[in-house]
N, C-alpha and C positions, 0 to 999 in steps of 0.2 A: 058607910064606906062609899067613896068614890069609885064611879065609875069609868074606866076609860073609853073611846071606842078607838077600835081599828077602822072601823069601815071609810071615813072620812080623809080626803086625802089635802093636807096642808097645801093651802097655794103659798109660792114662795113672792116676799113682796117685792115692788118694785122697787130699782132702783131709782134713786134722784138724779136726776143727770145735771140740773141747773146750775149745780156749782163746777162744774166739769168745764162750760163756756169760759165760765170767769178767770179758771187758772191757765185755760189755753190761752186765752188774751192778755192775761198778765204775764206769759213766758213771749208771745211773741210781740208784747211791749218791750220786754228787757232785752232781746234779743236785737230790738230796731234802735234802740239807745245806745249800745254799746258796739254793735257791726259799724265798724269802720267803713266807708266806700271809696271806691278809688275815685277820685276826681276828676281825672282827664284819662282820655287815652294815647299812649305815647306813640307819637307816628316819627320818633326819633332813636335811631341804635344808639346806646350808648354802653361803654365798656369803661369800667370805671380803673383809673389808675390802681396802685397798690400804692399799699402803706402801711408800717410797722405800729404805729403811735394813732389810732383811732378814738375816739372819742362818740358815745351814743347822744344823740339829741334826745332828752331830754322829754319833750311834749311836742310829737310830732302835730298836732293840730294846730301849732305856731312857727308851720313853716311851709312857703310858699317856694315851690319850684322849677326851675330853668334849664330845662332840655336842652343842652348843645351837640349836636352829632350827625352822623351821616346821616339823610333822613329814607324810612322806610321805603317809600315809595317817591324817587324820585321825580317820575312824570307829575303827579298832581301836588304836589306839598313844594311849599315855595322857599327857595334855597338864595342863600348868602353867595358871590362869587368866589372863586369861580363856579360854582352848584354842587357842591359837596358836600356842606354844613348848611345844617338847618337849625333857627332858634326857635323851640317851640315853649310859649305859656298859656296857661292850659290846656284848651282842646286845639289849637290851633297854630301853624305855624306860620311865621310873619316875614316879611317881605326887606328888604335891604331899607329902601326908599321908606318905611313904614315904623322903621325901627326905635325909633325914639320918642315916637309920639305915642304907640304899641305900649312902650315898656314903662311911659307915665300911666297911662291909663291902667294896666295892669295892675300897677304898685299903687293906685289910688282905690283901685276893686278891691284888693288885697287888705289894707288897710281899712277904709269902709268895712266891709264885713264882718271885723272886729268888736271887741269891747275897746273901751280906751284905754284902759289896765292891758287888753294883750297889746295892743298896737305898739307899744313899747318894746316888748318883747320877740314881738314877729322876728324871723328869719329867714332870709332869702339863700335857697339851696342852690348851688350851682351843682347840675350832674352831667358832666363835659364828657363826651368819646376822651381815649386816652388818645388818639392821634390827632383828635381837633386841633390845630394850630392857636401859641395863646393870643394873638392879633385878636380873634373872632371873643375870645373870655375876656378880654381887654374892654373890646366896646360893650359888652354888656355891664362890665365892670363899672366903668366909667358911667354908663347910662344909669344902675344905681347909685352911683354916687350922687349922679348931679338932682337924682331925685329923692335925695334923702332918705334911700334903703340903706343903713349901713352894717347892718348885720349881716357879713355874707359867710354861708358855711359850703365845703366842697368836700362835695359826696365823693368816697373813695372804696372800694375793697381792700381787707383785712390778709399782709402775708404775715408769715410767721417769720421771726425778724433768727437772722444766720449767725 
């Protein structure tokens, strides 16, 4: 017959902690893949028109955007005349006299940063104040055109149609 004892008191064993690193690394891999980041930050108001008939884009990672609107801080951020509207892409907002050569260089960054498979697909957002006058959407308009952006979509807010 077997004997048992009491007297002995079981140590309990350790844990492994080693694989413990490897899943916290592997959630805050997944984590860094899939968090979207904002790109710029907007030093421009913008209040988007309304509209009954919206449409969602799609893959927003194949779309590059154009700030028009009052800007934030009018003292330091550099304004279209009379100094009201400011055109900002991306972290920056650009100058009257500056505009054109700005907005190739942009749409040449924009493109670059691509595959060539999206460059095709890219889309240039316009998200205009609703009071911005359209003279100032015009020359930007016009400025993608003549540099061969011709996808343009215009961001708007959703009413509910009467």
């Amino acid at each position: 017959m077997a004997r048992f004892r009491k007297d002995e008191k079981k140590e309990v064993p350790e844990l492994n902690m080693g694989s413990m690193s490897d899943i916290i690394f592997m959630f805050l891999f997944f984590f860094m893949v899939i968090t979207n980041m904002r790109e710029s930050n907007i030093k421009v108001t913008v209040r988007p028109p309304s509209a009954t008939e919206v449409q969602k884009l799609e893959k927003k990672s194949l779309v590059a955007t154009v700030y028009i609107g009052e800007p934030v801080n009018a003292a330091t951020e550099n304004t279209l005349p009379p100094g009201k509207v400011s055109v900002q892409l991306n972290d920056q907002t650009i100058k009257q006299e500056d505009l054109a050569e700005e907005v190739r260089t942009w749409i040449g960054q924009e493109k670059e940063g691509r595959s060539e498979e999206d460059r095709n697909k890219l889309t240039f957002s316009l998200k205009v104040d609703k009071d911005v006058q359209m003279r100032y959407v015009n020359t930007i308009k016009s400025e993608l055109r003549t540099n061969n952006a011709l996808k343009i979509n215009y961001a708007t807010g959703k009413t509910e149609r009467k």
